[in-house]
VOGU-3710 file (C-alpha; in Angstrom, 3 decimals, decimal comma):
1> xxxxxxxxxx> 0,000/0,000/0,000  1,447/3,700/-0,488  2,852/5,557/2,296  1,145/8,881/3,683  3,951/11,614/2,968  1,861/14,268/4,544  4,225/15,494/7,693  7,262/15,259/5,122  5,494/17,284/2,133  2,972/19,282/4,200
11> xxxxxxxxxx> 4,069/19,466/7,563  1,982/21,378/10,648  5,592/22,655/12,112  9,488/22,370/11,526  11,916/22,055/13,680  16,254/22,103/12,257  18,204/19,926/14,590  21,580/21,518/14,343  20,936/25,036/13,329  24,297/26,776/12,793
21> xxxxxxxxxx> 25,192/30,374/12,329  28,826/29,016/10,820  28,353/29,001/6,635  30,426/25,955/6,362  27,813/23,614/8,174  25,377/21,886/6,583  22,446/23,167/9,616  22,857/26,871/8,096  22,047/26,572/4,863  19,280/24,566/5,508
31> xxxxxxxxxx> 17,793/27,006/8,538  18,435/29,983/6,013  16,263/28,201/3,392  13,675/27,127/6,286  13,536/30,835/7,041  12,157/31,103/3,862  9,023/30,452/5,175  6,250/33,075/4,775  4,476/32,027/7,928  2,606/28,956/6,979
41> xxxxxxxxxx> 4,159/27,150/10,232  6,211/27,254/12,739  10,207/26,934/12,124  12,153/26,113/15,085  15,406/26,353/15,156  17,427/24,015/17,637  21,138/24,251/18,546  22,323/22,603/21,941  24,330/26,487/23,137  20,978/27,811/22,459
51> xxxxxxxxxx> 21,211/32,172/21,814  20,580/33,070/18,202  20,734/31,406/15,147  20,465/33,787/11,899  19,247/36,139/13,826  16,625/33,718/14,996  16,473/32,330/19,020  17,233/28,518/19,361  15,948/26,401/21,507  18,931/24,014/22,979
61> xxxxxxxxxx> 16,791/20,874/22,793  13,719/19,915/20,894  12,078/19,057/24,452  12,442/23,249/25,138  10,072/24,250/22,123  7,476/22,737/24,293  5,117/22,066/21,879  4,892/19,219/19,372  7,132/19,369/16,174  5,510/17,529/12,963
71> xxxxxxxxxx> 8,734/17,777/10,629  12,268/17,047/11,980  15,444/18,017/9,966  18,364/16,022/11,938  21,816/17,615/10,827  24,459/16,787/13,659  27,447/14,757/13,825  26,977/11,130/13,329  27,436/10,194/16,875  24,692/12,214/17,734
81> xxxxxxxxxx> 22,539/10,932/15,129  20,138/8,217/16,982  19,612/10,479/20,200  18,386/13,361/18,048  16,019/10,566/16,249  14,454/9,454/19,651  14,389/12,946/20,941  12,393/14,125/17,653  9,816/11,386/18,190  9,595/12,224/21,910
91> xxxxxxxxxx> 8,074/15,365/20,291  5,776/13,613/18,127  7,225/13,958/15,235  5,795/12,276/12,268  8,262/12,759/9,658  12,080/12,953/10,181  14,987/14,157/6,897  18,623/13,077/7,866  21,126/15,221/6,654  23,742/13,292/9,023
101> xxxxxxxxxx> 25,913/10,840/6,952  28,192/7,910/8,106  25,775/4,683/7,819  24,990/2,441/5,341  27,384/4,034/2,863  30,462/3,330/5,153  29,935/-0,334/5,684  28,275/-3,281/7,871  28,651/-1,882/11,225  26,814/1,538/9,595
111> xxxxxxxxxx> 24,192/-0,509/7,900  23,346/-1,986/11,057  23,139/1,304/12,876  20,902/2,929/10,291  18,703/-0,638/10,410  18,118/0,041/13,876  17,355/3,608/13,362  14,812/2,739/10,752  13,070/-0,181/12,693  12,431/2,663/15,545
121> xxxxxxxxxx> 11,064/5,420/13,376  8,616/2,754/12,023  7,574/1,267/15,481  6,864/4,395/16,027  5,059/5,390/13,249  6,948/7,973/11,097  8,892/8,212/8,585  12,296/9,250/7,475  13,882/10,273/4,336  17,963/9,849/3,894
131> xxxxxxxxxx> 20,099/9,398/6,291  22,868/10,693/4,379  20,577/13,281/1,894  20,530/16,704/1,598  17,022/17,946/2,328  13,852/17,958/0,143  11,909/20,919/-0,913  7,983/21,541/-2,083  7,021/24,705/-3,673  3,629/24,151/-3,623
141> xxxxxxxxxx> 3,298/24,447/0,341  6,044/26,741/0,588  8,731/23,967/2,695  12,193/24,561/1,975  14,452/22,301/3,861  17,297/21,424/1,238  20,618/23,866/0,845  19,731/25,569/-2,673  16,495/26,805/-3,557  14,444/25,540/-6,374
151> xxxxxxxxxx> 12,616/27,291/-9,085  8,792/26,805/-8,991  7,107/24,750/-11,521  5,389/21,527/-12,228  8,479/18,825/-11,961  8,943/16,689/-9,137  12,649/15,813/-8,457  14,100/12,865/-6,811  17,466/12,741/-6,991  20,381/10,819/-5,309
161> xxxxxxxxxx> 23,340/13,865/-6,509  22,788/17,096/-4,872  25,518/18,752/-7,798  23,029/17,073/-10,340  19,977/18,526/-9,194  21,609/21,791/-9,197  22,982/21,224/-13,111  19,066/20,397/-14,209  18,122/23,278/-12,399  20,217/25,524/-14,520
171> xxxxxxxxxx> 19,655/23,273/-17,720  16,032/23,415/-17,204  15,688/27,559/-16,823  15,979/28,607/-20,536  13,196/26,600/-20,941  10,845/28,176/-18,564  10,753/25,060/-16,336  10,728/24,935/-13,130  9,945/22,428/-9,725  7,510/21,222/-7,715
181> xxxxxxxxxx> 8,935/19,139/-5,472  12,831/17,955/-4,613  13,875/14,774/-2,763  17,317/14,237/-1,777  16,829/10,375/-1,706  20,637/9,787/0,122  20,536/5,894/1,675  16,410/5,039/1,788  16,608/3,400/5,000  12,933/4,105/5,241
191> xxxxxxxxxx> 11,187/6,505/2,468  12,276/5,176/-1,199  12,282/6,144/-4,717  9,172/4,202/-5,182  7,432/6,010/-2,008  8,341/8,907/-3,975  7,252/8,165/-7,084  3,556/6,849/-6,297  3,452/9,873/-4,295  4,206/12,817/-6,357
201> xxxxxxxxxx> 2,166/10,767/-9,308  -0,937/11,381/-6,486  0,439/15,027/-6,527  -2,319/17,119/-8,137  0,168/20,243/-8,719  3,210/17,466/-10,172  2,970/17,002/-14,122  6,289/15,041/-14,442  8,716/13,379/-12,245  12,835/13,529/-12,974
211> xxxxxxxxxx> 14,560/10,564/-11,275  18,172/10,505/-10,702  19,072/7,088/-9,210  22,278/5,189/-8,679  20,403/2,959/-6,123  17,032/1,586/-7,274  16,416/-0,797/-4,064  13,056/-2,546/-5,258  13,825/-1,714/-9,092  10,913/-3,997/-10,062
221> xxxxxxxxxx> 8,508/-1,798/-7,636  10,357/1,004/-8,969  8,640/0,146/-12,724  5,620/-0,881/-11,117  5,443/2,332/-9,922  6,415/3,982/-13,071  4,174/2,868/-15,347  1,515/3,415/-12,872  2,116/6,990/-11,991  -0,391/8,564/-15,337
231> xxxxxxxxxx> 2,281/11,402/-16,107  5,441/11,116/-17,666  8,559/9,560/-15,731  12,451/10,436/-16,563  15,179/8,839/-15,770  18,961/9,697/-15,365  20,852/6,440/-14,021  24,436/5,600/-13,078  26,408/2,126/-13,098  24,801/1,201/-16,560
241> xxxxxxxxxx> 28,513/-0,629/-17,647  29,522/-4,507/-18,289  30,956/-5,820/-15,674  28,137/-7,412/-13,953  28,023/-9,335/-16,475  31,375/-10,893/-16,424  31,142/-13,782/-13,595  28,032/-14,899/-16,115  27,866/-18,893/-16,673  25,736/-18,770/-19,441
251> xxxxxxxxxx> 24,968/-17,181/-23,060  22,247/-15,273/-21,365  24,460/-14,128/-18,350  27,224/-12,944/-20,529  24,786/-10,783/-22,504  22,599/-9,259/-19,967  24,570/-6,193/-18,845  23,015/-3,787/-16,115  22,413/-1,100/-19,087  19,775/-3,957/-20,749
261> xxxxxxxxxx> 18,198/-4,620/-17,559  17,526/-1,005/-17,030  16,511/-0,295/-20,568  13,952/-3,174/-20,699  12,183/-1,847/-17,236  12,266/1,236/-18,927  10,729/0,873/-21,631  8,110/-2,118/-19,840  7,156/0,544/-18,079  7,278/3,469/-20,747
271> xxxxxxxxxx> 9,832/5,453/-18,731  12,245/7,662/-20,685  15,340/6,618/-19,894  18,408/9,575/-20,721  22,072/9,277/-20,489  22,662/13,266/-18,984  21,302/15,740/-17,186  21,079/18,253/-21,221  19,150/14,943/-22,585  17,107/14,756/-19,619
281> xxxxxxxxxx> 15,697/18,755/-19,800  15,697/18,366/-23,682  12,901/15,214/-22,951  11,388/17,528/-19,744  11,027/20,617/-22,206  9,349/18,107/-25,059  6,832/16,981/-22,327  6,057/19,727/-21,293  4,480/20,612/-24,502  1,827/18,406/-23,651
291> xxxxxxxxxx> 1,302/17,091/-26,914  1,688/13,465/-28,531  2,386/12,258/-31,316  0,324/8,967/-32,251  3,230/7,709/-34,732  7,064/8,474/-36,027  6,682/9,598/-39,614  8,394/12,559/-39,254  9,039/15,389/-41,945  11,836/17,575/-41,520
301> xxxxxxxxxx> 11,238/20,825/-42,782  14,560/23,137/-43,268  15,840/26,391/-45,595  19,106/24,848/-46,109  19,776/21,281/-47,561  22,835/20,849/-44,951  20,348/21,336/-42,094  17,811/19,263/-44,045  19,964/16,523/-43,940  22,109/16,225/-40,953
311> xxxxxxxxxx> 18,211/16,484/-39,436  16,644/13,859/-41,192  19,920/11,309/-40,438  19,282/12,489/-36,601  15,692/12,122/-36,946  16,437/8,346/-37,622  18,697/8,093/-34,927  16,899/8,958/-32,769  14,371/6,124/-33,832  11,627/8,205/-35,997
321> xxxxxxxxxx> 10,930/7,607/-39,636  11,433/9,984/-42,291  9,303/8,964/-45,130  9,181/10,451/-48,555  6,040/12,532/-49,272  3,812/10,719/-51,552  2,729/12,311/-54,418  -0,293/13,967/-53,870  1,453/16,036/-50,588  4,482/16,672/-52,521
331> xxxxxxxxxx> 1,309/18,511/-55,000  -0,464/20,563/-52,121  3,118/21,450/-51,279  4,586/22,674/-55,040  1,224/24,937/-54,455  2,580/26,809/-52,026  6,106/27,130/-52,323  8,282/27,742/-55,865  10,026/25,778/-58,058  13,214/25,186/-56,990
341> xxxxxxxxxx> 11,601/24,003/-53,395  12,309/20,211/-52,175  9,425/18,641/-51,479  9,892/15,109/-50,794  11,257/14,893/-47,126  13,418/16,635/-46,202  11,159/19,310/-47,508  13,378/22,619/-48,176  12,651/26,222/-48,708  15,172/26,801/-51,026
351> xxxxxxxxxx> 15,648/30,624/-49,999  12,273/31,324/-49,942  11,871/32,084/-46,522  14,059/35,602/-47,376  11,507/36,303/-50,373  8,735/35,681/-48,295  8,628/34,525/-44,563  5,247/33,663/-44,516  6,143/30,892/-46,091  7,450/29,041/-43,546
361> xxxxxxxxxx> 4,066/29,662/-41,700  2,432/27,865/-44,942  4,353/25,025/-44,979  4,143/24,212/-41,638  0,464/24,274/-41,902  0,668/22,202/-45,242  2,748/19,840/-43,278  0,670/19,553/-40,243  -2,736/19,108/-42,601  -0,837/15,946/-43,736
371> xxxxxxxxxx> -2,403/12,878/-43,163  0,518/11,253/-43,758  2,897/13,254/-41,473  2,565/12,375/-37,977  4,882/15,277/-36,586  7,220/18,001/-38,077  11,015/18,611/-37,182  11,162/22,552/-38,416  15,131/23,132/-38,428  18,011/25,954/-39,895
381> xxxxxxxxxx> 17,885/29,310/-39,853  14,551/30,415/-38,680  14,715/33,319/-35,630  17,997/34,644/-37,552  15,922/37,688/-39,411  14,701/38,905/-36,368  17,596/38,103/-34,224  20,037/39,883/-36,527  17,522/42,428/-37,805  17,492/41,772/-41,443
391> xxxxxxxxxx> 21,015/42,065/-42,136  23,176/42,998/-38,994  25,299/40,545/-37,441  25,876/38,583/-40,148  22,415/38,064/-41,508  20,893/38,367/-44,938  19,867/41,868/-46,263  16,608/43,169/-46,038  16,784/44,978/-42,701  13,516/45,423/-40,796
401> xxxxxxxxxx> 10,960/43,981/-42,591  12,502/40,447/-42,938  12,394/40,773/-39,085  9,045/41,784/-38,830  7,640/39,237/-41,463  9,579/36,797/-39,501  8,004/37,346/-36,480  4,164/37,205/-38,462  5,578/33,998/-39,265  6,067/32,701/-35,514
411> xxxxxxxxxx> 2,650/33,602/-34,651  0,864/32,414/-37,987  2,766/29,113/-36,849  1,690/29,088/-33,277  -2,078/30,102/-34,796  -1,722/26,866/-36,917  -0,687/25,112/-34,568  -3,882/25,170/-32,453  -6,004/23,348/-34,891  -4,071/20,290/-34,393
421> xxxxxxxxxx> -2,879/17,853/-31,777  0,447/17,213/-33,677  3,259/18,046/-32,621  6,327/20,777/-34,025  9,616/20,848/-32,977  12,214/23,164/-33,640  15,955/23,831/-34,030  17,448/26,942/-34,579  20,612/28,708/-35,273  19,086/31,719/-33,012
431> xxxxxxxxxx> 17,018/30,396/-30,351  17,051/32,955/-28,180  15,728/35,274/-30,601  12,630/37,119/-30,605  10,811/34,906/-33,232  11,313/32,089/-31,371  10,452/33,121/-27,736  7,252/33,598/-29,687  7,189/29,916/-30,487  8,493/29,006/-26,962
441> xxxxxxxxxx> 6,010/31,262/-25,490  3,101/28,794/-26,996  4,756/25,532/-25,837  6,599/24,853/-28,868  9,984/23,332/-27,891  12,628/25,171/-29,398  16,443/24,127/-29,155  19,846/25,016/-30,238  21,271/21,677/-31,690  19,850/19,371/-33,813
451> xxxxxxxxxx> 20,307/16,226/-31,484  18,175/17,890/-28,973  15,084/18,352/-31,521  15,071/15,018/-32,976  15,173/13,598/-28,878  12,536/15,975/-27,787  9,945/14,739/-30,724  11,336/11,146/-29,825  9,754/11,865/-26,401  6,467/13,378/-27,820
461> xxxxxxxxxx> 5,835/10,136/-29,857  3,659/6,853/-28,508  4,898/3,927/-28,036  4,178/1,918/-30,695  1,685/-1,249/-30,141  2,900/-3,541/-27,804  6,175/-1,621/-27,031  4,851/-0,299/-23,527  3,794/-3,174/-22,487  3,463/-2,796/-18,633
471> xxxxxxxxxx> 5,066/-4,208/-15,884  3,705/-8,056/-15,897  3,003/-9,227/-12,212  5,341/-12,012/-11,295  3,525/-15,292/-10,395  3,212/-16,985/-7,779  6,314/-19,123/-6,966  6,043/-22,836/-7,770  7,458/-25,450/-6,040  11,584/-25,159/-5,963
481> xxxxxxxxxx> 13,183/-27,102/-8,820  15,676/-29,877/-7,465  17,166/-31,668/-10,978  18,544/-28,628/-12,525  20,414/-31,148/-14,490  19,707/-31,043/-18,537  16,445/-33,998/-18,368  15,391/-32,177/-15,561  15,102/-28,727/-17,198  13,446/-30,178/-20,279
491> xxxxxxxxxx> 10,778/-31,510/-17,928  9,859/-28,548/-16,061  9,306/-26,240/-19,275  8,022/-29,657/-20,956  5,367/-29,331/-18,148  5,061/-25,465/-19,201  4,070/-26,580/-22,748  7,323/-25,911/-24,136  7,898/-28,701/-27,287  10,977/-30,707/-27,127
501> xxxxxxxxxx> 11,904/-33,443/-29,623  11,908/-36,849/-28,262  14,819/-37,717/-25,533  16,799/-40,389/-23,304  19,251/-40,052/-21,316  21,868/-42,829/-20,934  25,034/-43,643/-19,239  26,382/-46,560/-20,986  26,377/-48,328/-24,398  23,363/-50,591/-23,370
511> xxxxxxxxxx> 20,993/-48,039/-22,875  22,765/-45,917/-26,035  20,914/-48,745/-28,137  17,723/-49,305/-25,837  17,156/-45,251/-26,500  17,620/-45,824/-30,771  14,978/-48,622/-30,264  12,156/-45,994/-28,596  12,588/-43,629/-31,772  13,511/-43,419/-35,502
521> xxxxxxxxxx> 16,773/-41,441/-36,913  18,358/-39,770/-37,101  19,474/-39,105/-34,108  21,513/-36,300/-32,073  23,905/-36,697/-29,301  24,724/-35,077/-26,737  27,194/-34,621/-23,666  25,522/-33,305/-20,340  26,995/-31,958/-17,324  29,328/-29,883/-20,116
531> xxxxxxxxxx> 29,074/-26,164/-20,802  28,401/-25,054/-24,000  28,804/-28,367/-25,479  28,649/-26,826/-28,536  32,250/-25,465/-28,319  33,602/-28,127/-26,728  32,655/-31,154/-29,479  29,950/-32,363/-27,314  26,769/-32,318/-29,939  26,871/-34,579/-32,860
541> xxxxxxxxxx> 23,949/-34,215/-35,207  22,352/-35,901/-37,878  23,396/-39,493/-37,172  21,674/-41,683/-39,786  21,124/-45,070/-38,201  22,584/-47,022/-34,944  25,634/-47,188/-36,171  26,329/-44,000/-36,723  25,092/-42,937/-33,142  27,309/-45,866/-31,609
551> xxxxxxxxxx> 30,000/-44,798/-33,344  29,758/-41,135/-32,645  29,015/-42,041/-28,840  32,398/-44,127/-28,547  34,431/-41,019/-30,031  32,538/-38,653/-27,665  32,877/-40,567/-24,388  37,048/-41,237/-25,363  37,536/-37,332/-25,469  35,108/-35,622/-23,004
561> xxxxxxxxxx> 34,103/-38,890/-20,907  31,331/-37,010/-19,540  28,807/-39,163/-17,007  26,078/-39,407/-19,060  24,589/-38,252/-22,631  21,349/-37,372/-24,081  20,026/-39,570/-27,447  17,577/-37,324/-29,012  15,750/-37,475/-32,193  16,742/-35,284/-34,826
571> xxxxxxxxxx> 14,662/-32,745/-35,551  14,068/-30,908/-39,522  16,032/-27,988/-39,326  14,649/-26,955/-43,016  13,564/-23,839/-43,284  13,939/-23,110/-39,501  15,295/-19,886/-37,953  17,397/-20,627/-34,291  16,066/-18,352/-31,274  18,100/-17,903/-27,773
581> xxxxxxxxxx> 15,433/-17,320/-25,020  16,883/-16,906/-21,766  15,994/-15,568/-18,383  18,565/-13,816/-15,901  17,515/-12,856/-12,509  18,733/-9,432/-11,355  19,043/-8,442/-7,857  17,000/-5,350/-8,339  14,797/-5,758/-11,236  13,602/-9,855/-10,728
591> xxxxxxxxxx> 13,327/-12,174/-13,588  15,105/-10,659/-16,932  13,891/-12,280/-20,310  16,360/-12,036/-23,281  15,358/-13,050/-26,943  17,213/-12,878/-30,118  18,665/-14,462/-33,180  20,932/-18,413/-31,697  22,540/-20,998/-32,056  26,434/-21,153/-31,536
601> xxxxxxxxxx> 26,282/-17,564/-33,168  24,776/-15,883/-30,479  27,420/-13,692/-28,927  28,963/-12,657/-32,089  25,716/-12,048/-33,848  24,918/-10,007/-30,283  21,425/-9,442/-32,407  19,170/-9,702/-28,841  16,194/-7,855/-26,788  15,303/-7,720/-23,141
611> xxxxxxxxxx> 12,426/-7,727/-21,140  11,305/-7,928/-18,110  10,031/-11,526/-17,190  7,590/-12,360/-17,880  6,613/-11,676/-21,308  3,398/-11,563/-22,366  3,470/-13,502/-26,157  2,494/-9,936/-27,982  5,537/-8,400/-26,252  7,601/-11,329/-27,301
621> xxxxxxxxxx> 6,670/-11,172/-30,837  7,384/-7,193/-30,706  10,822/-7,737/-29,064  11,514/-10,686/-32,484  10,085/-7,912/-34,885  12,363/-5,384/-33,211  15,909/-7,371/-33,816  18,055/-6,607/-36,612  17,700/-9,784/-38,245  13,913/-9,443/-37,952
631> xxxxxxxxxx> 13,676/-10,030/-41,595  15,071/-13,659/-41,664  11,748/-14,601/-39,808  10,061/-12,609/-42,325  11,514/-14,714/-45,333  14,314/-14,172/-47,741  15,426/-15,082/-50,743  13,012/-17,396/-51,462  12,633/-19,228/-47,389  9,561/-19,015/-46,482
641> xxxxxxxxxx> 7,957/-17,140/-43,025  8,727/-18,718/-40,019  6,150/-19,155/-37,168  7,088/-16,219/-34,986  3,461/-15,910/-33,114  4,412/-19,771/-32,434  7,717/-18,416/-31,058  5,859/-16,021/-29,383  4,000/-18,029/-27,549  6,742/-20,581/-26,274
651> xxxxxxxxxx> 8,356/-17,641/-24,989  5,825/-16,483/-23,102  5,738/-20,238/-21,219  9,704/-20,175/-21,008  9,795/-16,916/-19,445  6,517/-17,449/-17,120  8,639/-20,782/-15,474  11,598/-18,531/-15,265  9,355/-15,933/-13,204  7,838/-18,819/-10,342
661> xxxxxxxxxx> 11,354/-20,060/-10,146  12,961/-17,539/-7,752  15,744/-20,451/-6,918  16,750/-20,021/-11,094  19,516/-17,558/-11,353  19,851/-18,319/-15,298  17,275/-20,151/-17,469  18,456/-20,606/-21,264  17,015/-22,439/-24,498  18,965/-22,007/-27,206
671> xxxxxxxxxx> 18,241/-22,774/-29,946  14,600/-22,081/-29,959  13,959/-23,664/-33,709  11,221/-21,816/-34,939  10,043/-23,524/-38,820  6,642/-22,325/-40,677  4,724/-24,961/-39,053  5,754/-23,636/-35,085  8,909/-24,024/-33,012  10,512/-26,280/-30,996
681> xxxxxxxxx> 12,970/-26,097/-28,362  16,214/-28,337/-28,820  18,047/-27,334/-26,297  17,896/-26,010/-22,446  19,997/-25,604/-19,184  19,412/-23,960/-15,867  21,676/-22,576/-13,140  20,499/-22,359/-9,629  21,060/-19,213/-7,741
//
């Protein structure tokens, strides 16, 4: 159930443990921000010599305000930490922020402090954000307890970097944004990111929430959360490298790199995911546009063919489509424009704009009045007339009216824009001028580099079907599996309804021949209790007759003398496409499904998808459409289509056992055969956590 935030966000009275009239502390910047107050409660100030504090008299103890204190800000030396904690909810306090550091972050011995912290402010019924955070802030009731001072606005901030916070701040400004709410998150001993989260998505006055997070705790809940919240989430994570990866005992392991697992709960939970703090205002500006865009054809729209195209190659980049025009657009546009226009996409003034300015007002409009054009990515030299007035600084002659028809131009565009629910982006060479403050002005994002439009309309464009698919529920866990071993795997996802050709497993000779009696050839064989047997000559296919398999079983056993081997009949690789589906279970995001193109190519193809686990078969069949190598299931040159809804849908058991087996640290099948008459799995292993 969500946690009532109330006496953190909206407190009846504050009280700063640690006040300090000495600028290097910590307790004066946040009792000069707490100052700040307008008189909506109380702020006490508490310091243990007492006298003044900022001009302000300080109680020595929180026992001397005599009066119950509803919001506690504890910033004292660490050994004074846990007596400030009790004294605060002697007072009644129901919500406590630790500045103090020196717990969890240094080590056992401090993780079992802060435990025992926690497991007091709960017994008694509070809460506590941090320790080891730097205050929180909401504009909206006027509470500033954090050491810098945040512009108002409609974003909520969590964020786990104080220096950060301040950087999106400053990133943000230009384009009129501002904040809500900010939550130094430091060590969530007891208030966490997902507390947060389903609580500023209840925030009426909250539009979007920024995440900063090097710690997800619950990262599962976390996307839960996410995709939950009904307003847009962004995220800005750390630690998103390889080497989790490398202790990995299987294909799946080796591939499944922290950056993947985040990704995948990402975009599960349709939560834009950036890589800096410029990426992450660039998708906070495009949101706050409040439009969407309902697909990614994209037309670029430019009055200069270098612009044109550098924005049409970062358009696709940044995952839209630029289409060419068909014919009868291309028509409506040669109406309106002259001859030596572009009209195809990129669509290009040609110099135009200088002859007459209006006309980028009447393309835009032509554009947007395109059934075919989903959203437009206006980019070059539009703002420069009226930023260099017609000819100064470098501009084009024509002095002040350029400028002025210019600026008829932003507002004809911004007038346009209203009759439609697309959306425009734009990039200019002069975004600070006064043209486009008038576009800004109206919610159209406006940016200085190219990169940054293509992103923004990126982020103003819907998922496409099945690509936000929501955060499945895990089931319930079955019983624990005990033969992880190779017959034992096939059984459990056998069970599942997971197709498997027909199998023995022997030890000796004797029951080699007893297993080629049960089934016809050919056969394969196979070493178990060997990794990747693969790569270490321990599959032998296509083995005609007994003979054959007796033969290729003596050779085997010689070299690898493995316990015991697998007879399996051979199954009609014609026409088939090879699948890897594996499962990974992270420590902070549960059961991970990959999927991708097999076989013993599978880490130098690298051509794979993730997922959280598990996946639903329409997800599955979007993450297959998705790969690189999508086409090969698709049919070329001359194979036919493959199965992949059949694919689909023994992915969706694989990954479902995966998910009630919290004792499987790696589940893998690979390859997945998938034919034109369904798939079959002919191989599987497991490793127990």
């Amino acid at each position: 159930m969500s946690r009532d935030l109330t006496a953190l966000f909206d407190p009846k009275s504050v009280a700063v443990v640690g006040a300090s009239n000495d600028p290097a502390k910590y307790g004066h910047a946040v009792a000069s921000q707490a100052l700040r107050d307008p008189g909506r409660r109380p702020v006490h100030l508490v310091n243990r010599r007492g006298g003044t504090v900022l001009g302000h008299a300080a109680a020595t103890s929180l026992a001397e305000i005599g009066e119950p204190v509803d919001l506690v800000v504890i910033s004292v030396p660490g050994p004074g930490f846990e007596a400030a904690v009790d004294d605060a909810l002697a007072c009644g306090a129901r919500a406590i922020v630790g500045i103090t550091a020196g717990f969890a972050e240094t080590g056992p011995a401090g993780l079992a402090r802060q435990r025992a912290i926690t497991e007091r402010v709960r017994a008694a019924g509070a809460v506590l954000v941090g320790p080891n955070c730097l205050g929180i802030a909401d504009n909206t009731t006027e509470l500033y307890l954090a050491s810098d001072s945040f512009a108002p606005g409609d974003i909520a901030l969590l964020s786990q970097s104080g220096n950060l916070a301040l950087e999106l701040q400053l990133r943000c400004a230009p384009h009129g944004l501002g904040f809500s709410r900010f939550v130094s998150l430091g060590n969530q001993a007891d208030v966490t990111l997902v507390d947060l989260v389903e609580d500023c998505a209840r925030h009426e006055p909250t539009r979007a929430i920024a995440v900063y997070a090097e710690d997800f705790g619950d990262g599962r809940a976390f996307a839960r959360a996410a995709a939950a919240a009904g307003k847009p989430v962004v995220l800005l994570t750390a630690g998103r490298g390889t080497a989790s990866a490398r202790s990995a005992q299987s294909h799946t392991g080796a591939l499944t790199t922290s950056s993947d697992v985040v990704a995948a709960a990402c975009r599960d939970a349709g939560v834009q995911l950036v890589s800096t703090p410029r990426e992450m205002a660039v998708v906070l500006a495009a949101l706050n546009a409040g439009r969407r865009s309902s697909g990614r054809r994209t037309t670029v729209f430019t009055d200069g063919g270098g612009h044109g195209a550098i924005a049409a190659d970062t358009a696709e980049d940044a995952g839209l489509y630029v289409p060419e025009l068909g014919a009868p657009a291309q028509e409506r546009l040669r109406s309106v424009l002259w001859e030596q226009s572009s009209v195809g996409n990129p669509v290009d003034l040609a110099g135009m704009g200088e002859q007459n300015p209006l006309s980028y007002a009447d393309t835009v409009a032509g554009l947007l009045a395109t059934d075919e054009v989903d959203a437009v990515l206006m980019t070059g030299y539009f703002g420069g007339y009226a930023a260099s007035g017609g000819g100064l600084d470098g501009g084009p002659a024509g002095g002040a009216a350029l400028a002025t028809g210019e600026s008829e131009a932003a507002r004809a565009i911004v007038t346009h824009l209203r009759s439609t629910p697309k959306p425009l982006v734009v990039q200019s060479m002069y975004p600070q001028s006064p043209s486009c403050r008038v576009l800004a002005d109206a919610g159209i994002p406006v940016f200085a580099a190219t990169e940054d439009a293509a992103r923004a309309l990126a982020a103003m464009t819907d998922p496409a079907a099945g690509d936000a698919a929501g955060v499945t529920p895990l089931p319930t866990a079955a019983a624990p599996l005990e033969d992880a071993g190779y017959h034992g795997v096939r059984k459990l996802l056998s069970a599942a309804g997971v197709p498997f050709p027909p199998a023995r497993e022997i030890t000796d000779e004797a029951g080699l021949l007893a297993a080629a009696e049960e089934f016809d050839g050919p056969y394969v064989l196979k070493a178990l209790h060997v990794l990747h047997k693969s790569d270490a000559g321990g599959v032998t296919l296509r083995l005609a007759d007994r003979q054959a398999l007796t033969a290729a079983y003596r050779d085997m056993h010689a070299r690898l003398g493995a316990p015991s081997y697998s007879v399996e009949a051979m199954a009609d690789l014609t026409d088939g496409i090879e699948l890897i589906v594996g499962v990974n279970r992270d420590p902070r995001f549960g059961p991970v499904a990959m999927v991708g193109l097999g076989g013993v190519l599978t880490e130098t193809l690298h051509d794979v998808a993730f997922s959280l686990a598990p996946v639903p078969a329409r997800r599955a069949e979007t993450l297959l459409r998705g790969l690189r190598t999508a086409a090969l299931l698709s049919g070329v040159r001359g194979r036919p289509a493959v199965d992949v809804a059949a694919a689909a849908a023994v992915i969706e058991r694989i990954t479902a056992v995966a998910a009630a087996h919290p004792e499987i640290a790696e589940l893998e099948v690979n390859p997945l055969l998938v034919r034109p008459d369904g798939a079959l799995a002919l191989d599987a292993r497991a490793v127990l956590g």
